[in-house]
C-alpha positions as CSV (number, residue, x, y, z in Angstrom):
1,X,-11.7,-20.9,-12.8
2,X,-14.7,-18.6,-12.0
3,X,-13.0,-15.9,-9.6
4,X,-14.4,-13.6,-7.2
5,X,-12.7,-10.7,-5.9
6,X,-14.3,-8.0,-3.3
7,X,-13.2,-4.4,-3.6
8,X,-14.7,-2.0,-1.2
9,X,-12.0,-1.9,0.5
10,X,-10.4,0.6,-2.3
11,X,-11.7,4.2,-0.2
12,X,-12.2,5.7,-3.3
13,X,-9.1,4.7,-4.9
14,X,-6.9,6.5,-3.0
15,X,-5.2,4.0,-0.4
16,X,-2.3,1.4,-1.1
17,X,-4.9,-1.8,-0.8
18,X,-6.5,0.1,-4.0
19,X,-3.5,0.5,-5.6
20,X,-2.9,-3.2,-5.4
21,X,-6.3,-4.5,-6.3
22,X,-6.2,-2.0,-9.5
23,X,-2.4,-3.3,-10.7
24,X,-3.2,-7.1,-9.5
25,X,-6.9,-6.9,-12.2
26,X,-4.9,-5.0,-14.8
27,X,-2.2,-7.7,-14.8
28,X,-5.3,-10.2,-14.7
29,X,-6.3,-9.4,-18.0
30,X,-4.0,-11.3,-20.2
31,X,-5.8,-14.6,-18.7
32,X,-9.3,-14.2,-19.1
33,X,-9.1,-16.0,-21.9
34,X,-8.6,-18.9,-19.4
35,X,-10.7,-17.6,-16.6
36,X,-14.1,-15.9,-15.6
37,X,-13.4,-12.7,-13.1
38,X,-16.4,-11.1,-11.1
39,X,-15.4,-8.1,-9.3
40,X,-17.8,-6.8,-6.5
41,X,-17.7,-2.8,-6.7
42,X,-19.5,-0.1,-4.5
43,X,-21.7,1.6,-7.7
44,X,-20.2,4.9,-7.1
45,X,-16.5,3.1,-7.5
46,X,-17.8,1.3,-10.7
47,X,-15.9,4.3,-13.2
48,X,-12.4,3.3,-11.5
49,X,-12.5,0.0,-12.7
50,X,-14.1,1.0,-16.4
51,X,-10.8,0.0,-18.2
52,X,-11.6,-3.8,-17.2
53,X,-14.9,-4.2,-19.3
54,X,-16.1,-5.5,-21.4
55,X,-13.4,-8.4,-20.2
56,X,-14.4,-8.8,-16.6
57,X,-17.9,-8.8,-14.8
58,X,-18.3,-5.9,-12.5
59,X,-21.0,-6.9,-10.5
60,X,-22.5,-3.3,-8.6
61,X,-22.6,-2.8,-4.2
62,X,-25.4,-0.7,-3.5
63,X,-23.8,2.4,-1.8
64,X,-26.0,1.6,1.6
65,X,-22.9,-1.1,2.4
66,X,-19.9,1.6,1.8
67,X,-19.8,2.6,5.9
68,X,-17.3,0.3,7.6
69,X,-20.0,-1.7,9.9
70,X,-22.6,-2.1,7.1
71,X,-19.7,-3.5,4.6
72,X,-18.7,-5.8,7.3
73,X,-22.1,-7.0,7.5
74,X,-22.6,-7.3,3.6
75,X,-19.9,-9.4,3.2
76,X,-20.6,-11.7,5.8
77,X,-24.3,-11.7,4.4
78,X,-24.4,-11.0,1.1
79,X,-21.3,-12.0,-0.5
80,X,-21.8,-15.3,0.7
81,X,-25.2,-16.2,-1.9
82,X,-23.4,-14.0,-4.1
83,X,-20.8,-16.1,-4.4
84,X,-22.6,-19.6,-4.5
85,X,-25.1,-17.2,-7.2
86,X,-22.4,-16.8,-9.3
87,X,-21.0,-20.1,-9.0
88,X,-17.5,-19.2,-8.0
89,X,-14.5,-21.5,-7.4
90,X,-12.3,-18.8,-5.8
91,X,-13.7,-15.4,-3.8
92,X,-10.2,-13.3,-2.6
93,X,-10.8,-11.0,-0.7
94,X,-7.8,-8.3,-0.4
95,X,-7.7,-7.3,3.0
96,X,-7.9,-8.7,7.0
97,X,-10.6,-6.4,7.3
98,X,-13.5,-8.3,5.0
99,X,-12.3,-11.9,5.6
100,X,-15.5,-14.2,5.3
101,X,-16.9,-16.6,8.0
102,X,-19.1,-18.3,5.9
103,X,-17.4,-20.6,3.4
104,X,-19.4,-20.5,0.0
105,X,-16.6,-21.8,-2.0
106,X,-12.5,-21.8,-1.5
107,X,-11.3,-18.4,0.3
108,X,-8.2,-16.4,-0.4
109,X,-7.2,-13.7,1.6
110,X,-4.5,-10.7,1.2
111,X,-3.0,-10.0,4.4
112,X,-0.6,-6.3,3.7
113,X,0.9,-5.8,7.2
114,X,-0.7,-6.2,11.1
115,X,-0.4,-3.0,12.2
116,X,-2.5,-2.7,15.1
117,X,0.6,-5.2,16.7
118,X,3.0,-2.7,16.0
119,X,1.7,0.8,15.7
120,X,0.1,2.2,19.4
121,X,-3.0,4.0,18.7
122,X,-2.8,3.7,15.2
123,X,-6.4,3.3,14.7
124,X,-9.5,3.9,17.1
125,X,-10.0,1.6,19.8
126,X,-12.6,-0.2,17.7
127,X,-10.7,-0.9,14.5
128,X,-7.8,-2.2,17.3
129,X,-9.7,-4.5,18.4
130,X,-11.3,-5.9,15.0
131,X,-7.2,-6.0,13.6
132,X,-6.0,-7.7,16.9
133,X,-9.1,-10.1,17.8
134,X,-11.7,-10.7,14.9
135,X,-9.8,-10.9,12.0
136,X,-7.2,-13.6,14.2
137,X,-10.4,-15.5,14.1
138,X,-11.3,-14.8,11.0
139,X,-8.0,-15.8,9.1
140,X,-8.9,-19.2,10.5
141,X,-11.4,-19.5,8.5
142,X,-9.2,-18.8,4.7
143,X,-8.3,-21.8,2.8
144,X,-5.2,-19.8,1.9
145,X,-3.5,-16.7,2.8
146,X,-1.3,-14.3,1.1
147,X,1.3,-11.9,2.8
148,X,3.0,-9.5,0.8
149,X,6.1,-9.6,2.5
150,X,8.2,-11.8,4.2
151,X,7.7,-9.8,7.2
152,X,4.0,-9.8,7.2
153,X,4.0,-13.6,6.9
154,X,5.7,-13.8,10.3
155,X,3.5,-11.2,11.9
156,X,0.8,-13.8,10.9
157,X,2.4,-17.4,12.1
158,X,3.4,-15.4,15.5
159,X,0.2,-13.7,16.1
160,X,-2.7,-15.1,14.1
161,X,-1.1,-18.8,14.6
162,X,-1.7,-19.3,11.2
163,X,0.4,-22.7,9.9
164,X,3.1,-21.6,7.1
165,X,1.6,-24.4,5.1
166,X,-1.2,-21.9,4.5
167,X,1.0,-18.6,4.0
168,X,2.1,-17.6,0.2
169,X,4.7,-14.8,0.3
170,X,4.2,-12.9,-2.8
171,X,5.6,-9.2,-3.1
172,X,3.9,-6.6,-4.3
173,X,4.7,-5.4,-8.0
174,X,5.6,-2.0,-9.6
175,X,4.0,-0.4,-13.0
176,X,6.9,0.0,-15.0
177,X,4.8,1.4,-17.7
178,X,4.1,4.6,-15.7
179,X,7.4,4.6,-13.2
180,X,10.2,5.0,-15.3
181,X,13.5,7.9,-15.2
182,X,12.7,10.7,-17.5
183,X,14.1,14.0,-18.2
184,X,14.6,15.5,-14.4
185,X,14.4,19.4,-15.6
186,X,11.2,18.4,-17.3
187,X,9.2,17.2,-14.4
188,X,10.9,20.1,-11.8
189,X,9.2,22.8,-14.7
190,X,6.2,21.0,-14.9
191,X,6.2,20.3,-10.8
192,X,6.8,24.1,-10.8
193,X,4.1,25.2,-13.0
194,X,1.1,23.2,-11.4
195,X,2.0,22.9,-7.6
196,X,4.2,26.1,-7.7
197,X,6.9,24.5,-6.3
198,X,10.4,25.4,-8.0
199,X,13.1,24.6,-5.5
200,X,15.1,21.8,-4.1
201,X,12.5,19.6,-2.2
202,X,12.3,16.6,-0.2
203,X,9.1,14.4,-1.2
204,X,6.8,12.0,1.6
205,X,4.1,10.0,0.0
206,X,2.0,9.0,2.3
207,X,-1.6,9.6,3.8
208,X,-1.4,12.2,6.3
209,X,-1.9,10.2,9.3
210,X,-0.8,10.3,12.8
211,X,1.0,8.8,14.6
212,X,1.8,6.0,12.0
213,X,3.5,7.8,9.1
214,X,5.4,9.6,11.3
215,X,4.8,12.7,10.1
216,X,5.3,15.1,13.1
217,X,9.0,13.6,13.2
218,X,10.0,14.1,10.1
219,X,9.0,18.1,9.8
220,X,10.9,18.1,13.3
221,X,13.8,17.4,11.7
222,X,12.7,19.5,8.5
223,X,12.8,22.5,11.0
224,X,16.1,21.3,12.0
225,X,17.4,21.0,9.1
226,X,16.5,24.3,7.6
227,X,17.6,26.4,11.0
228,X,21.2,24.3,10.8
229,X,21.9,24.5,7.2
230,X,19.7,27.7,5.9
231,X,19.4,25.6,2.8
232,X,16.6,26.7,1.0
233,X,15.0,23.2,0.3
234,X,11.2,22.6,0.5
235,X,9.2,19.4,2.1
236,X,6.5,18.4,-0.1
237,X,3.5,16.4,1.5
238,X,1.5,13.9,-1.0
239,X,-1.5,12.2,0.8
240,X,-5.1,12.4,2.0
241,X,-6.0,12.9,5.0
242,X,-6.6,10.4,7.6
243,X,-7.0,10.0,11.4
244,X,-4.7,12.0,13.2
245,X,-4.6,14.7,10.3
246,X,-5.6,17.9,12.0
247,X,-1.9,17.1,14.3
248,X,0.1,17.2,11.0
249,X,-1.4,20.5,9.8
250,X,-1.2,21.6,13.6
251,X,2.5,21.5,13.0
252,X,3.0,22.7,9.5
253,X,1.1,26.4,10.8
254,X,3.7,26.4,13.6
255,X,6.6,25.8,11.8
256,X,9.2,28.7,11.0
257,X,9.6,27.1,7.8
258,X,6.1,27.0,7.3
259,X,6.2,28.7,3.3
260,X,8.1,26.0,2.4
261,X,6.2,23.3,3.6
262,X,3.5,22.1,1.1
263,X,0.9,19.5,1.6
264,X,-1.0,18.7,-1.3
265,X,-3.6,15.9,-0.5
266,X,-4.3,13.7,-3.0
267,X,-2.7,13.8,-6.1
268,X,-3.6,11.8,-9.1
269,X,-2.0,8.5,-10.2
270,X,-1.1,10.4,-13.9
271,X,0.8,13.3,-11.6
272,X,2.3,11.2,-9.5
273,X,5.5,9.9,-11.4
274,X,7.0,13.7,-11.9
275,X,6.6,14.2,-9.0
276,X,9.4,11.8,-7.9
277,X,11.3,12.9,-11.2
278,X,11.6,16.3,-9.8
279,X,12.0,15.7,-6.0
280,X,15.8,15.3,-4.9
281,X,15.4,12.9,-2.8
282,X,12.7,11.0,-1.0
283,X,12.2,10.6,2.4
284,X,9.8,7.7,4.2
285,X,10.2,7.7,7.9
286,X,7.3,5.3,8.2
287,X,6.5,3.9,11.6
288,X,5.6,0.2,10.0
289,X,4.7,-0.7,6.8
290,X,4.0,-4.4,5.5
291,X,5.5,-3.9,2.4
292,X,6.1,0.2,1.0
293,X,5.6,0.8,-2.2
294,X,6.0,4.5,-3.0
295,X,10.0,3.9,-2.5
296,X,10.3,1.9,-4.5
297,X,8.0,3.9,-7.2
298,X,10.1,6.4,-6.6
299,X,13.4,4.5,-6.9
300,X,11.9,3.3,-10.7
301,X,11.9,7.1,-11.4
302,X,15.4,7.6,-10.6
303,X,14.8,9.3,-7.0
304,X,17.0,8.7,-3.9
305,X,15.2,7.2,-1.4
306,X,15.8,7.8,2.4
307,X,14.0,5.3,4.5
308,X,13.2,3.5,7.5
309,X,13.3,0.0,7.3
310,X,10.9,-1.0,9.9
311,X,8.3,-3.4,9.2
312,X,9.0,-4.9,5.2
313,X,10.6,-1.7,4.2
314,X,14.0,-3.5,4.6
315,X,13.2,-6.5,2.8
316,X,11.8,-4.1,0.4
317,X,14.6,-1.8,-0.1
318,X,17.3,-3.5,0.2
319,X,20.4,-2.1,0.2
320,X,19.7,0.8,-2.5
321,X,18.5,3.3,0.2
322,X,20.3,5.3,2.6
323,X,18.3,4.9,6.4
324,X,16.9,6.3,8.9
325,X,15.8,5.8,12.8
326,X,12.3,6.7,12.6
327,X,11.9,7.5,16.2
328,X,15.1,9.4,16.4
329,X,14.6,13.3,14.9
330,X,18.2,14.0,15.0
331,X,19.1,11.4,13.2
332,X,16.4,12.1,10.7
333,X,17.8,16.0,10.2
334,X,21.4,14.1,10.2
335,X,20.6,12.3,7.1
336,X,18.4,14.9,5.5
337,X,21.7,17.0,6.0
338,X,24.0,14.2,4.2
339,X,21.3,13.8,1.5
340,X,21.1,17.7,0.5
341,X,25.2,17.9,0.9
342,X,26.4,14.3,-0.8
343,X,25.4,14.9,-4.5
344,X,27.5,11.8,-4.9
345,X,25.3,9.9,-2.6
346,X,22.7,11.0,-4.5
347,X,23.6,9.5,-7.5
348,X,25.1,6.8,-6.5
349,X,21.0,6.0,-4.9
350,X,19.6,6.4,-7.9
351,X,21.9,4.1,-9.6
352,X,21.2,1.2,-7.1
353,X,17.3,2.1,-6.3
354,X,16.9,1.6,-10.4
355,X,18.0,-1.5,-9.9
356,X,16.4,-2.8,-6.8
357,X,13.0,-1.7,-8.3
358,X,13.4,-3.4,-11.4
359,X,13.0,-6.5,-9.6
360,X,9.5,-6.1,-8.7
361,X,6.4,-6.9,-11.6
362,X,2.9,-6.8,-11.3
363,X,3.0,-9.4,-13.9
364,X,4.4,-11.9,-11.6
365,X,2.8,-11.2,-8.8
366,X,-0.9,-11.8,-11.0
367,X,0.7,-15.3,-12.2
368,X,1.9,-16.2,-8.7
369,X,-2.2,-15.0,-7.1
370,X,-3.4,-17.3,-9.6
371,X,-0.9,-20.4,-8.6
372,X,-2.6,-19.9,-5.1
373,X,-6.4,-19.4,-6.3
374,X,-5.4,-22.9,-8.1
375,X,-4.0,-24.2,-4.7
376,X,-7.1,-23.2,-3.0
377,X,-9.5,-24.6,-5.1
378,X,-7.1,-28.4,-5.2
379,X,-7.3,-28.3,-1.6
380,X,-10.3,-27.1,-0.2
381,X,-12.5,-30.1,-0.2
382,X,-9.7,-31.9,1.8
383,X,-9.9,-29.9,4.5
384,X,-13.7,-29.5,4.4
385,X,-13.8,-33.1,4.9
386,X,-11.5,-33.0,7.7
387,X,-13.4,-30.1,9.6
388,X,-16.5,-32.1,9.2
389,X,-14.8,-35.0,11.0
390,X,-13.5,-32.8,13.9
């Protein structure tokens, strides 16, 4: 198959749909000795995808289509001959927010959660109403879809009426190569050397973006738990910074505990695993999430996770993670209380999150993408022919 894949919807490399798109190529590599991969980059996003050439065609985006209005607009213009140019089969595109009207060859779409049902005032009014009306209409228009979770497949049959028949549940993978238990006291020195921090610390990954991560809760209950127990732990922030930001670091000045709260943006995908080595335990009150992978990165790196379950997070987790009730701050400072006391708990989390993450490969989930690029290609002159004769 000749297969098409859009990208700019990566910001930079630094969001979860990036992370997916990067792991779901890598894994793609083993099969292009059966099949020819395109991959439609913004120029200045060309160097993050360097370690897939010479094996894949990375076909440049002039940067004039990287704002969101002008990117819709390329790909419901451009991609379209670019596509039929390059004489695709398949053209995924990995996200709700680029689905294609036109219909140059087969279409595959990612769907990662529906947000905008769940999460008030998650995003401007604007990007609301694109989640909630456009792309409904949009979806239509896929040959097939695929939800990473279970959950997000509902969210689509209940409010994009989109048949099952065309829904493909395919979870989300982990890189065991760079996730993996290593020497705890190893990662807390080198934790304590580059980000100065050298105590007992709770760790959130997640863009720094309110209200949906949930961050103003959960340093709340920090607060709480610092005043009740006079613990000297630290919360340690990973993420960018998104809408609602200038909130989260609102509340960090005007803590009491505000020395031993540390937000450090972005932080590389090399730095990230000992980061989770060192941390004793990590904490994901998330709002919603359509599928959640930094607990269970974090689980692979034998870190205890303490998480909400809304959304896919439950599916997700399973039963190897203590919870939480996102919405509830004393019962977030309860269980940060019982996660810094029970040592026992602790280990007996990292035991069972190993597990639970060892069931999740990007390997599979690149051999399972390409089952429904197949399906979609089979099919897609049927029902062609049948929305001709309607």
């Amino acid at each position: 198959m000749r297969i098409g894949l859009s990208t700019s919807v990566i910001e930079r490399g630094k969001t979860g749909v990036a992370q997916y798109v990067f792991a779901l190529t890598r894994s793609f590599l083993e099969y292009t000795g059966e099949h020819q991969f395109t991959l439609f980059v913004l120029e200045k996003d060309l160097p993050l995808f360097a370690f897939l050439e010479p094996a894949m065609h990375l076909a440049p985006v002039s940067e004039a289509f990287r704002s969101p209005v002008k990117n819709i607009l390329w790909h419901q213009r451009s991609l379209p001959r670019l596509a039929r140019a390059n004489g695709l089969d398949v053209l995924h595109v990995p996200s709700y927010r680029r689905l294609l009207w036109p219909r140059p060859c087969p279409l595959v779409a990612t769907i990662h959660d529906l947000a905008p049902f769940h999460v008030r005032r998650k995003y401007d009014w604007m990007r609301m109403f694109y989640g909630r009306v456009l792309a409904r209409e949009l979806a239509h228009r896929q040959d097939e879809i695929i939800a990473i979770s279970r959950n997000t497949a509902r969210d689509i049959e209940n409010h994009f009426r989109i048949p099952a028949e065309r829904l493909t549940v395919i979870h989300n993978g982990l890189d065991h190569d760079r996730f993996f238990p290593a020497c705890p006291s190893a990662a807390r020195q080198a934790v304590a050397v580059r980000y100065g921090v050298a105590r007992p610390f709770f760790l959130y990954v997640a863009r720094l973006e309110h209200p949906g991560k949930n961050h103003l809760q959960l340093l709340e209950a920090f607060n709480q738990f610092r005043a009740e127990t006079k613990l000297p732990w630290q919360l340690v922030l990973v993420g960018t910074d998104s809408r609602g930001a200038n909130a989260i670091h609102a509340a960090i000045a005007q803590s009491a505990f505000a020395k031993d709260i540390v937000s450090l943006g972005f932080v590389a995908e090399e730095e990230l695993p000992n980061l989770y080595r060192a941390a004793e335990v990590f904490v994901y009150p998330s709002l919603y999430e359509g599928f959640g992978l930094p607990p269970l990165e974090a689980m692979a790196c034998g870190c205890p996770v303490l998480c909400s379950i809304r959304g896919a997070l439950g599916e997700v987790v399973g039963e190897a993670a203590r919870t939480l009730d996102p919405d509830n701050i004393a019962d977030i400072k309860t269980q940060l209380v019982r996660m810094a006391m029970d040592g026992g708990l602790r280990k007996q989390l990292r035991l069972a999150g190993f597990q639970q993450a060892s069931r999740f490969r990007w390997q599979a989930t690149a051999a399972a993408t390409l089952s429904v690029y197949a399906r979609a290609l089979e099919k897609a002159p049927q029902r062609r022919r049948r929305g001709n004769a309607r």
